[in-house]
C-alpha positions in Angstrom: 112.0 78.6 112.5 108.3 78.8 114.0 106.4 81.8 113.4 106.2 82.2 117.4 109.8 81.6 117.5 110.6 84.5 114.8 108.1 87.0 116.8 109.6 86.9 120.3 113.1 87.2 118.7 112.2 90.1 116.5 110.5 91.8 119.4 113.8 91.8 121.6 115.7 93.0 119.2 116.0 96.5 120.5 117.2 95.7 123.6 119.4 92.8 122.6 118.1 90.5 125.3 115.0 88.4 125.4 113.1 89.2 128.8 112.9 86.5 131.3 109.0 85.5 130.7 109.4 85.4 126.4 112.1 83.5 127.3 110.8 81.1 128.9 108.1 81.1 125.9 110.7 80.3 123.8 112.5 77.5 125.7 108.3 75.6 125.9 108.3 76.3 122.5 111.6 73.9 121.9 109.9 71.3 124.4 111.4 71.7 127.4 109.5 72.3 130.4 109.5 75.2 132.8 108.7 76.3 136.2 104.7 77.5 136.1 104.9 81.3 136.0 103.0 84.1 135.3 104.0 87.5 134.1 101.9 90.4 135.9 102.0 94.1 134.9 99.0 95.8 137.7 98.9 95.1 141.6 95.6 93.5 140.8 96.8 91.3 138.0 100.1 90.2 140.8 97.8 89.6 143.3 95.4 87.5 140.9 98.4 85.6 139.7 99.9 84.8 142.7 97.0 82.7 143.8 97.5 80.7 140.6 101.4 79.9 140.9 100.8 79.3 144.6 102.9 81.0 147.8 105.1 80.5 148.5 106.7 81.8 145.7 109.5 83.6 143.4 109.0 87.3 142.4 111.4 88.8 139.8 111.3 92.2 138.6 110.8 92.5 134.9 112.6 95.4 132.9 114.6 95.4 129.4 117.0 97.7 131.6 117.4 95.3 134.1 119.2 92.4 133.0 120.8 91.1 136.5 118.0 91.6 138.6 119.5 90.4 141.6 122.4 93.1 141.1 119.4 95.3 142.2 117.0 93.9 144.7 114.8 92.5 142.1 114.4 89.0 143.2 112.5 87.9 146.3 112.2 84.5 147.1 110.2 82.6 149.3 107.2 85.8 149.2 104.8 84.1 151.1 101.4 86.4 150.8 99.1 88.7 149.6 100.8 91.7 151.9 104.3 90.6 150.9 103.6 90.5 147.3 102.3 93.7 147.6 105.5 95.1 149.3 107.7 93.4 146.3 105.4 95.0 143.6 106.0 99.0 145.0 109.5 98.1 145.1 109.7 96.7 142.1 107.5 99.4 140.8 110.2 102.2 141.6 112.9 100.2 139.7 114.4 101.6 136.3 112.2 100.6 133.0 109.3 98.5 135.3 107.4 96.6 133.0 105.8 94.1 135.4 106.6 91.2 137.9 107.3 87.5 137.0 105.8 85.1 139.5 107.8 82.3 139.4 106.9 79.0 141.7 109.2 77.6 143.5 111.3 74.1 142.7 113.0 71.8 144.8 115.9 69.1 143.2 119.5 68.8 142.2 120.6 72.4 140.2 122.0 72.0 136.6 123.4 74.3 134.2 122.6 74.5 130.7 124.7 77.4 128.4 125.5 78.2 125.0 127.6 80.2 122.9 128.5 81.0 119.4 132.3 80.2 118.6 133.7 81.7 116.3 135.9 78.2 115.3 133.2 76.1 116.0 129.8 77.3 115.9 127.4 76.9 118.4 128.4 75.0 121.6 126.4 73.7 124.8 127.4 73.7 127.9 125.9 71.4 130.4 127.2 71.3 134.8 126.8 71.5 138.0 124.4 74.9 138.6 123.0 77.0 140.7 125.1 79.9 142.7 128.0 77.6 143.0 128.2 77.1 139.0 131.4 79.8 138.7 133.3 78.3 142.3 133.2 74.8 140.9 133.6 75.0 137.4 132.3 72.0 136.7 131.1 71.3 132.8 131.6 69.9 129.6 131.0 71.2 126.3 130.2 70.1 122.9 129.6 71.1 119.5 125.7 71.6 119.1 123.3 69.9 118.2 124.1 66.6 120.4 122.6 63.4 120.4 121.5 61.2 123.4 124.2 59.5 123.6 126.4 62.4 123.3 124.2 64.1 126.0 125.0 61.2 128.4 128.6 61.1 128.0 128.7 64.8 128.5 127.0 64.3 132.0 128.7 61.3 132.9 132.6 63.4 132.8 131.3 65.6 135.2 133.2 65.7 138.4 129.8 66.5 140.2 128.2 63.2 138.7 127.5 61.7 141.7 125.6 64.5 143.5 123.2 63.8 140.0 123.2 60.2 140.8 122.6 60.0 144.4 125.3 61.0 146.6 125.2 60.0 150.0 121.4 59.6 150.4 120.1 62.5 148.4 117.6 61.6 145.5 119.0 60.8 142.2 117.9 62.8 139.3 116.6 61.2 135.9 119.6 61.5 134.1 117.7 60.2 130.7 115.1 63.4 131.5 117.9 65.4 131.9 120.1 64.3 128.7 116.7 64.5 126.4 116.5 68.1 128.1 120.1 68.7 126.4 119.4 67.3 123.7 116.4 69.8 123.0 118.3 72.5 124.3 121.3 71.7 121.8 119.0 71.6 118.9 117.2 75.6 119.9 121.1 76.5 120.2 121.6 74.9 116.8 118.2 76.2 115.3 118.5 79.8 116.7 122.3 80.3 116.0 122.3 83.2 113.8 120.4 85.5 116.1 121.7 84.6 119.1 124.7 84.7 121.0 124.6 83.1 124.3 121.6 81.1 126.6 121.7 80.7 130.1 119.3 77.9 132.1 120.4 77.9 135.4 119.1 76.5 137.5 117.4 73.3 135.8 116.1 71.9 138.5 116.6 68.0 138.4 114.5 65.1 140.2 113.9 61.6 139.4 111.2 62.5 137.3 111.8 65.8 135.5 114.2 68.4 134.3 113.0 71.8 134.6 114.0 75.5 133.7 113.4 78.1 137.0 115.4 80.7 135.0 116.4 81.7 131.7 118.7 84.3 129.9 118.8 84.7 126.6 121.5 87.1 124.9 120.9 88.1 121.1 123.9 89.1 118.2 124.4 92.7 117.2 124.5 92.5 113.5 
């Protein structure tokens, strides 16, 4: 394990959850790429930031007692400027255990779902479907025993019922599906590499186009020992 990988683990620890922008440290640190974002803790530093990710953009409130920020307000999409921003931060601000904002640009593509879970039977196993909001009325995804290979990776994507909204349905783009299988593939072997410590990941959404897979949104979940 990197010594980058051990520190962001150790440090969330105490609250059993790795916060949003260490997570996403820890996913770049596996290889996979992830929406540009910067993690603000002053008005001044949200305002500086927010020229750097661009408007419009995604603000998301950052607190270890926080875990389903939208559950509280603390996710505002689409925040457009300076005056806006400023708005989200005092209500952020005012939320229990404030420890900053993540700006978070925003992504356009096909939403996947990539998940894991330690098994008691099996080990570690990946999850990879259809994601976004619609991830728990469709169902739609296939597991396997991590780490996967490639070809594994592929497979996995191909049984999904919601293949053909990957690959192009009626018009819309189709998404690199050999982006999106290395991105399981990477994803398989941080499951693999990081299961002792943790106990479940969460990407969703991945945003998928025809030339990239990328993370807008992590949660990472660690074991109570």
């Amino acid at each position: 394990m990197k010594p980058e990988v051990k520190e962001i683990i150790n440090g969330s620890v105490k609250s059993g959850w790795v916060l949003e922008p260490r997570a996403k440290e820890l996913i770049k640190l596996y290889g996979l790429a992830t929406s540009k974002f910067i993690w603000a803790k002053t008005l001044e530093g949200t305002l500086q930031g927010a020229k750097k990710v661009h408007y419009p953009l995604v603000a998301k409130i950052v607190s270890e007692k926080i875990m389903h920020k939208s559950d509280v307000g603390g996710v505002v999409v689409g925040v457009r400027d300076n005056n806006q921003m400023a708005e989200v931060f005092e209500k952020f601000s005012k939320l229990e255990g404030f420890d900053g904002v993540l700006l978070d640009e925003m992504l356009g593509g096909s939403e996947v779902i990539l998940g894991s879970k330690y098994d008691a039977q099996f080990g570690m196993v990946v999850l990879v479907g259809i994601g976004g909001t619609s991830v728990e009325i469709y169902k739609d995804v296939a597991l396997r025993m991590a780490p996967v290979t490639k070809d594994v990776a592929i497979e996995a994507l191909n049984s999904l019922r919601g293949i053909k909204l990957l690959k192009g349905y009626r018009g819309k783009e189709p998404v690199s599906i050999d982006k999106l299988a290395s991105a399981v593939v990477k994803f398989s072997k941080m499951a693999y590499d990081l299961r002792n410590d943790v106990e479940s990941m969460d990407l969703n959404p991945v945003m998928c186009t025809k030339d990239k897979a990328t993370v807008a949104d992590a949660r990472i979940i660690l074991k109570t020992h």
